[in-house]
MARZATI-554070 format. One record per residue: residue in one letter; x, y negated, z negated of N, C-alpha, C in turn. Coordinates in steps of 0.1 Angstrom, whole numbers, plus 2048, in hexadecimal, padded with zeros to 3 digits. Layout:
<nodes>
AXYZXYZXYZ
...
</nodes>
This chain:
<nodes>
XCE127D2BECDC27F2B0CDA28E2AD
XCDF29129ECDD2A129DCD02A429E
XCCD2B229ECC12B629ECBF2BD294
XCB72BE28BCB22C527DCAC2CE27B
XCAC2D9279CA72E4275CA52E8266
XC9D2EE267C962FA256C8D30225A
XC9430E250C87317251C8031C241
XC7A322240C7132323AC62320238
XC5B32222DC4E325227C4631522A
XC3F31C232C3331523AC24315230
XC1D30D227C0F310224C0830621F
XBFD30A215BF22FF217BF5302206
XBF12F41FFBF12EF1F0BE62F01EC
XBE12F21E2BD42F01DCBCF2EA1D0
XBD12DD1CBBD32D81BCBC72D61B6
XBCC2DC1A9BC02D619EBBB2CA19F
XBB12C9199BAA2B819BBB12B318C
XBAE2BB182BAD2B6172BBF2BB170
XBC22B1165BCF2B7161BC92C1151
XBD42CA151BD22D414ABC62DC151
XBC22DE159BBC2E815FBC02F8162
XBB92FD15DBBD31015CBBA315167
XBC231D16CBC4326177BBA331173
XBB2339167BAF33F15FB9D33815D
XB9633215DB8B32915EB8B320171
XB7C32416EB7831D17FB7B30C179
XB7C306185B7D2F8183B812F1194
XB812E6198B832DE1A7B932DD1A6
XB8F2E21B0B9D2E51BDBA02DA1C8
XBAB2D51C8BA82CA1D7BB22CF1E4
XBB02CD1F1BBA2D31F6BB02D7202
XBBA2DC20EBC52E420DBCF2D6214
XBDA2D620EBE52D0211BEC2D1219
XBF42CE224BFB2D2228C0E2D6223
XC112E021CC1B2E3215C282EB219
XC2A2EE210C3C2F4214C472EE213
XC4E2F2208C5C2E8208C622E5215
XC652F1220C6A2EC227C632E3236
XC562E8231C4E2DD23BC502D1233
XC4D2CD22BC502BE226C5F2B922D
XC662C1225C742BD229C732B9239
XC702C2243C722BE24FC662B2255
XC5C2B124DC532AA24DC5B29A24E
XC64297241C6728D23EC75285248
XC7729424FC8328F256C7D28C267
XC71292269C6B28F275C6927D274
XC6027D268C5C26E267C65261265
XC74267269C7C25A267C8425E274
XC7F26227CC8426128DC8D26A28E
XC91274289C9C27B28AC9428C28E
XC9B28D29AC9629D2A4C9B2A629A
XC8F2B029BC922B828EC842C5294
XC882CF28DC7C2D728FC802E6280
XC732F0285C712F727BC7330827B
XC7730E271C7631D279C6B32326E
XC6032B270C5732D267C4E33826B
XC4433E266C3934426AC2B33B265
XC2133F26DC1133A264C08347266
XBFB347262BF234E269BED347270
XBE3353277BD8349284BCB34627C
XBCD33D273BC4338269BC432D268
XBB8327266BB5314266BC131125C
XBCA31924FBD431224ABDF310251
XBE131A25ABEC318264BED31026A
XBDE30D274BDC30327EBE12F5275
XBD72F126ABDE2E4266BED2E5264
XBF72EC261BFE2E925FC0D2E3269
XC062F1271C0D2F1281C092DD286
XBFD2DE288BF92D328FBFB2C1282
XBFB2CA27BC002B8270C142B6276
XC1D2C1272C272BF27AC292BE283
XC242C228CC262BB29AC202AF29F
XC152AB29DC1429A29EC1A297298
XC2129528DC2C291286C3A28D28E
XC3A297296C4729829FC502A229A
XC4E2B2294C582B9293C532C229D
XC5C2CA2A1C602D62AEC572DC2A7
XC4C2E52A7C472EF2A5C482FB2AF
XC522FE2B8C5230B2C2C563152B4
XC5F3162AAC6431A2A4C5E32629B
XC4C32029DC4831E291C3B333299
XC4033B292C3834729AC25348293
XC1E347297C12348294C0E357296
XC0A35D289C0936D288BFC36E284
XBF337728EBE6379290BE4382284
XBD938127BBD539026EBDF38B263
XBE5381264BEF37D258BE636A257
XBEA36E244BE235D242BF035A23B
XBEC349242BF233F23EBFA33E22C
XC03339228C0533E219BFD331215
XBFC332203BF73271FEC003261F5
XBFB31A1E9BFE3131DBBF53121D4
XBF53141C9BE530F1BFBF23071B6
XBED2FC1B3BF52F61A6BED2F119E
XBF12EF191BE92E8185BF42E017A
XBEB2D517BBF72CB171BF32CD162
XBFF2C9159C002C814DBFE2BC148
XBFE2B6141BFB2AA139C0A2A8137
XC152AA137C242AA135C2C2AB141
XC212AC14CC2D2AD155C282B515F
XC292BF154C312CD161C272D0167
XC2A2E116DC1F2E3176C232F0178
XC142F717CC1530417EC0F307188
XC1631518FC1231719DC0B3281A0
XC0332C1A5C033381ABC053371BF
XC0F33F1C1C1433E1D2C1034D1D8
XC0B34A1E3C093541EDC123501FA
XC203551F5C2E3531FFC2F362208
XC393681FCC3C3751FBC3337C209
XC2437E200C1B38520AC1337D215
XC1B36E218C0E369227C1736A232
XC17366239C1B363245C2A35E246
XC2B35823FC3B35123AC4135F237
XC3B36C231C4137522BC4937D236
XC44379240C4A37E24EC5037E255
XC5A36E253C64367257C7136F25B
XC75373263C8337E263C9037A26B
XC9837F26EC9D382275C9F37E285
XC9338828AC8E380298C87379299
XC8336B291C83360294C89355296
XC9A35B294CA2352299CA63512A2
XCA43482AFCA43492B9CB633C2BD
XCBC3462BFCC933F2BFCCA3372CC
XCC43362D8CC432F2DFCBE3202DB
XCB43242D3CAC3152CCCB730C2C4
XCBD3132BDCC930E2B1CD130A2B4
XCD63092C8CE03062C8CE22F22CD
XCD42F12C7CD32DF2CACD42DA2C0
XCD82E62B2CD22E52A3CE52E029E
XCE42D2294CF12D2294CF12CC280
XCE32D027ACE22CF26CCDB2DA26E
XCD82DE262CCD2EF25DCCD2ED24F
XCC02E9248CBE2E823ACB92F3234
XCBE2FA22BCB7304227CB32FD218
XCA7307213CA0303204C9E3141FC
XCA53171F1CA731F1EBC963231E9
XC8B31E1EBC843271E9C7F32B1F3
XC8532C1FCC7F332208C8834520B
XC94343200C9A3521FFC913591F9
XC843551FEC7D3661F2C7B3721F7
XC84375201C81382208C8E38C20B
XC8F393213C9E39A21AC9B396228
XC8E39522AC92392239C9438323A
XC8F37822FC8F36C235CA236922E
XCA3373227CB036C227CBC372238
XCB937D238CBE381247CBE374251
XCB3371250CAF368259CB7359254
XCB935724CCB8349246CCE34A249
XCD1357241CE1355249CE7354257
XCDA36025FCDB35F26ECDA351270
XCD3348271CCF337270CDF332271
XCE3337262CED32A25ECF932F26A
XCFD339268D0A33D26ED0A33627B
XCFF33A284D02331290CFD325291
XCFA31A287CFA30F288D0730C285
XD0D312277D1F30F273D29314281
XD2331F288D2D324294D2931429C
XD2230E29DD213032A9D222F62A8
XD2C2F729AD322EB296D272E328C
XD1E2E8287D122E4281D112E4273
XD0B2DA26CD0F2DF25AD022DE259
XD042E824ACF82EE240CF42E2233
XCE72DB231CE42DA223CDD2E121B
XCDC2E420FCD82F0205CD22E71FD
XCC02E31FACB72E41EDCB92F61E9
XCC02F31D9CBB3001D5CAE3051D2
XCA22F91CDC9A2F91C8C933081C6
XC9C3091B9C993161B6C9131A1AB
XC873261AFC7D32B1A5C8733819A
XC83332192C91338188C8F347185
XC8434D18CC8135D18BC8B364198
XC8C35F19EC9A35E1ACCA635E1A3
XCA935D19BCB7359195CB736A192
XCAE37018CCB037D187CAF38518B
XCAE38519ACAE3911A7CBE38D1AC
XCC73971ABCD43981ADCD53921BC
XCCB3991C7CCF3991D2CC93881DB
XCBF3871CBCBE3751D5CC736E1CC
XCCB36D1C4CD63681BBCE33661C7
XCE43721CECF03731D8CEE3691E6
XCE036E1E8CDE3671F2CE03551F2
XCDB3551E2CDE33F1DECEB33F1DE
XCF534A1DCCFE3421DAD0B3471EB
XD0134D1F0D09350201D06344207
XCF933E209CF533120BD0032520A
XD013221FAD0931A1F7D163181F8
XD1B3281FCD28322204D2D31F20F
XD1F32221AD1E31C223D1830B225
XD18306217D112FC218D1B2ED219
XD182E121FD1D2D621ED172D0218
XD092C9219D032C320CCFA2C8208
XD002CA1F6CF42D11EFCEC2C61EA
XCDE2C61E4CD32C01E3CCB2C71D5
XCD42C61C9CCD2CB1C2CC42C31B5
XCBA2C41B4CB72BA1A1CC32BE19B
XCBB2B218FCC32B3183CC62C217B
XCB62C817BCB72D5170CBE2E3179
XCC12DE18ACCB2E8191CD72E718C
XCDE2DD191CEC2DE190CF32E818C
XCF02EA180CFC2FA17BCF630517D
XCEC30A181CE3314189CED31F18F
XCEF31619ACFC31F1A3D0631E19F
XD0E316193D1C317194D2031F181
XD2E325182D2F32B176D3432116F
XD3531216FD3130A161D2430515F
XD25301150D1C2FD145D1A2EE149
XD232E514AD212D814CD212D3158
XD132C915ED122C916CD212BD170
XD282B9168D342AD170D3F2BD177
XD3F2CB16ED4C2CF171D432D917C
XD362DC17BD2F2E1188D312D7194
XD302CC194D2F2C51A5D3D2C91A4
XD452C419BD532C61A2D5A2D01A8
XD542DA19FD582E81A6D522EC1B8
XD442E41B9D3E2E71C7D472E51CE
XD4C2D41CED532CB1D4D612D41D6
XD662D81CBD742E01CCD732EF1D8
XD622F11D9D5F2FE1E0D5A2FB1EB
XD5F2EE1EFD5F2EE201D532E4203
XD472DF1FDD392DA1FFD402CC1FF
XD392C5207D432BA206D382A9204
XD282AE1FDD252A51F9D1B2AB1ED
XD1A2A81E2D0F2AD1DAD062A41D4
XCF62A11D4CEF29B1D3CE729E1C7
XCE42961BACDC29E1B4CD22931B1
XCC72991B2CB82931B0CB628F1A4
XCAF28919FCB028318FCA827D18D
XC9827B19BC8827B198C8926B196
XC8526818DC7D25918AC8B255181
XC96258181CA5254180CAE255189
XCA8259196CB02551A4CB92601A5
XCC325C1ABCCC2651B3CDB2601AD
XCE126E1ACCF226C1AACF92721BD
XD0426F1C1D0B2721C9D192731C3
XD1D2851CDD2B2841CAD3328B1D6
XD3C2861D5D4A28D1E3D5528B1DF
XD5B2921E7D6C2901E2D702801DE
XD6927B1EAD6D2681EED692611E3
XD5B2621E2D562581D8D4725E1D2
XD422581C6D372591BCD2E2501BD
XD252531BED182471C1D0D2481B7
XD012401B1CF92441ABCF02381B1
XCE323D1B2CD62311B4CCF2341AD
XCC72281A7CBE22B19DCAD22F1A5
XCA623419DC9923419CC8E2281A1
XC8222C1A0C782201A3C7022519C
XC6B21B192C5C218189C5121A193
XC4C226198C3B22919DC36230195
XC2422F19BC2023918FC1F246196
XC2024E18FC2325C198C14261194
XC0C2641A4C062701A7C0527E1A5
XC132821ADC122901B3C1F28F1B6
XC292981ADC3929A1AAC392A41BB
XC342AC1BBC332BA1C9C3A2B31D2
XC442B91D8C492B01E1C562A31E5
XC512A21DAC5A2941D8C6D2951DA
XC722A21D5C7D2A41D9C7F2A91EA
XC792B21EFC782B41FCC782A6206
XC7029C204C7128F208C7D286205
XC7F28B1FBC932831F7C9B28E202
XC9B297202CA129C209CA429C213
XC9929A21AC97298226C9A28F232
XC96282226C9A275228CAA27422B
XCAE277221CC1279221CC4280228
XCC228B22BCC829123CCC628B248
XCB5286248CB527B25DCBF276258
XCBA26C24BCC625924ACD526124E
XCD926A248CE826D248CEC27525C
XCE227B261CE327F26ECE527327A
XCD8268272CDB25A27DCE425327B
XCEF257273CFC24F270CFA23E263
XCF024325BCEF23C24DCF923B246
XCFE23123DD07238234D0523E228
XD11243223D0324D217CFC24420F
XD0723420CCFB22D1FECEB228205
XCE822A213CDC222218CD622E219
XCDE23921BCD6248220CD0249210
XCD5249202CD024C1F8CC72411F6
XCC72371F9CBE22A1F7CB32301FA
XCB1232209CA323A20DC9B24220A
XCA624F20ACA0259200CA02581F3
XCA62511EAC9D24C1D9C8D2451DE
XC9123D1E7C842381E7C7423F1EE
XC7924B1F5C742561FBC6F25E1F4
XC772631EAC742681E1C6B2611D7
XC692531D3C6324E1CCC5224F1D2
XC522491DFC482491E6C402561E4
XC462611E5C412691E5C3526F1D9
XC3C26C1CBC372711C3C282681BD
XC2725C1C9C1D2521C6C0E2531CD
XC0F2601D5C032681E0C002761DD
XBF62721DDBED2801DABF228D1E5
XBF42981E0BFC2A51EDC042A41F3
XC0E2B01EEC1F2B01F5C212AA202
XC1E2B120DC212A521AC1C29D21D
XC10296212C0C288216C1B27C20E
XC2528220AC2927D204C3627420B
XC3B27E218C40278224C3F26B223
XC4A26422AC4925422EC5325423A
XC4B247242C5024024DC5C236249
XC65236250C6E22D24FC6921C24E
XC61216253C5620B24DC5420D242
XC4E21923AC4821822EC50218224
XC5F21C22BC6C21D21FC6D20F220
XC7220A22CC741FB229C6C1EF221
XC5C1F5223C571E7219C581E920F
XC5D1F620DC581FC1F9C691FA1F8
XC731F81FDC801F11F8C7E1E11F8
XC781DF205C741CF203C6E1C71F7
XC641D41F6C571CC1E7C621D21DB
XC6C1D81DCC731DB1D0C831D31CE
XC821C91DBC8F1C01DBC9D1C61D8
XC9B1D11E1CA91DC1E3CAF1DF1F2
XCBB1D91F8CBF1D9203CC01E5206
XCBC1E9218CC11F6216CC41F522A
</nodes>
């Protein structure tokens, strides 16, 4: 069975209680979460049996400790993971809208995660590594992108393939040099993992049918796009797939794609096929957005199956 790897931004969540709550006026905070796109992500791929671990920094701060110690009972490799003394843990503050959306202030850049470089890649570790997921927001730096190409090259030198969430913060689009860096990524990429409102992000068309095609024509040889509480499309050279959605009531959106993601890489590493591997992760993703904080949002392979069972969907 392959073994899974990600690196990036390791931290703690902090949500509003009230929706429409201001960042600007005191008010209840709940938290601290345990967070991180790509902790989620590896979070969700630990909990469906599939060997996987993490490359990261924390501080030597109670946010670190939970976080280190929630993934590892979990079952991901934490050796990966460097704990840096005088450095704190990153966070999230978020606040919901009444429409939806959400707004964030992040302490990435300057915590512990900000530190991620280079020599953390320990190429002897990598070489049991035969998937490597990267997540476009974890390019927020020069060194974590150093670091994040060192990663891929010798996972691709070892016969190993890349999948790419771009999940990108759209102020990244207008820095030339991480603009370069999303799109160095993706052409080292095999499956991309993008939503709906990505798609044409990285590619020079307007319309997302002549964007996948173009991926597909540029060597990536599966493209996935998220489409929330309208499920999932698939495409490859071979064939087009779409699975629909599930009617829950959604909690807490945070997350919820990291856990689709996640889900689809174990399912596809344990030799799923892609329509059961997407079955999962739609429904992975659904689960998710039905729990209060991003990595409570995780599920067990049991909990996928009764929530296809109670939803009378073979998988």
């Amino acid at each position: 069975m392959k073994k899974i790897y990600t690196i990036g931004e390791i931290l703690v969540e902090i949500m509003a209680e009230k929706k429409g709550q201001l960042f600007t006026q005191p008010g209840v905070w709940n938290g601290p979460y345990p967070s991180g796109a790509p902790a989620i992500f590896i979070d969700q791929v630990t909990k469906l049996g599939a060997p996987c671990g993490i490359i990261s920094c924390v501080g030597s701060d109670g946010f670190g400790r939970m976080n280190v110690e929630r993934l590892k009972s979990d079952g991901v490799d934490t050796s990966g993971i460097r704990v840096l003394p005088g450095e704190t843990t990153g966070s999230a503050f978020v606040t919901y809208h009444a429409d939806g959306s959400r707004d964030f202030i992040f302490n990435i850049k300057n915590s512990a995660s900000g530190k991620i470089g280079i020599g953390d890649i320990n190429e002897q570790m990598l070489q049991e590594c035969r998937h490597f997921h990267v997540m476009g927001s974890s390019l927020f730096s020069f060194s974590m992108v150093s670091a994040v190409k060192k990663a891929a090259l010798i996972v691709k030198d070892n016969g190993g393939t890349i999948s790419f969430d771009p999940n990108i913060r759209k102020e990244m689009l207008n820095i030339p040099e991480m603009r370069d860096a999303l799109h160095y990524v993706l052409e080292l990429t095999d499956i991309f993992l993008p939503s709906e409102s990505e798609v044409t992000l990285l590619s020079s068309q307007t319309s997302p049918d002549r964007a996948v095609a173009g991926y597909l024509r540029d060597g990536i040889k599966e493209v996935i796009i998220k489409r929330g509480s309208r499920g999932a499309g698939y495409y490859s050279a071979e064939q087009t797939l779409h699975v629909n959605g599930h009617p829950v009531q959604e909690v807490d959106p945070t997350g919820a794609g990291d856990c689709f993601g996640g889900a689809y890489i174990a399912c596809r590493g344990q030799g799923y096929s892609v329509k059961d591997a997407l079955r999962f992760a739609n429904a992975c993703g659904a689960l998710a957005v039905t729990r209060m904080g991003p990595m409570e949002g995780t599920s067990t392979k049991a909990e996928i199956m009764a929530f296809l069972e109670k939803e009378n969907i073979s998988a």
